[in-house]
Phi, psi and omega in degrees: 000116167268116169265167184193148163292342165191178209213131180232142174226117177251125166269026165276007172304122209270126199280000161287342159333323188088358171283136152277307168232189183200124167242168197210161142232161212226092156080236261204341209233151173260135166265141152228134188246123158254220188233135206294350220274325188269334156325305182274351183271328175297338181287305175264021152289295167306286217313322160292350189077039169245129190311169211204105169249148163240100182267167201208145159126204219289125185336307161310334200294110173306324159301076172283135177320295179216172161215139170264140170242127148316058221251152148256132210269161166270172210278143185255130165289324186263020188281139176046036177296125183079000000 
């Protein structure tokens, strides 16, 4: 489990590459790069509020490396109050 401070999702992942996603982390934050065809389906997954995976590594891979799941939480009014 990774917390980040922000999150970036680039839909240039080219599917000759051999990736299904790719995630990296970056400074403080996570990048996952996905394929542009999985880009609109997470744009309509937030825009509904709705949880989300994303699995990452190699196509071929018996195994997948990892997964980011998206999740939505309910909102704590009181985290970092003042």
């Amino acid at each position: 489990v990774t917390g980040a401070s922000f999150f970036v999702f680039s839909g240039a992942l080219k599917s000759s590459s051999g990736y299904l996603a790719k995630s990296s982390i970056v400074e403080d934050g996570v990048m996952v790069q996905i394929a542009a065809e999985n880009m609109d389906t997470l744009r309509q997954a937030l825009r509904e509020m709705k949880d989300f995976t994303i699995t990452c590594g190699k196509v071929d891979a018996e195994d997948p490396q990892e997964h980011v799941h998206i999740q939505w939480v309910e909102d704590d009014k009181n985290f970092n109050k003042g």
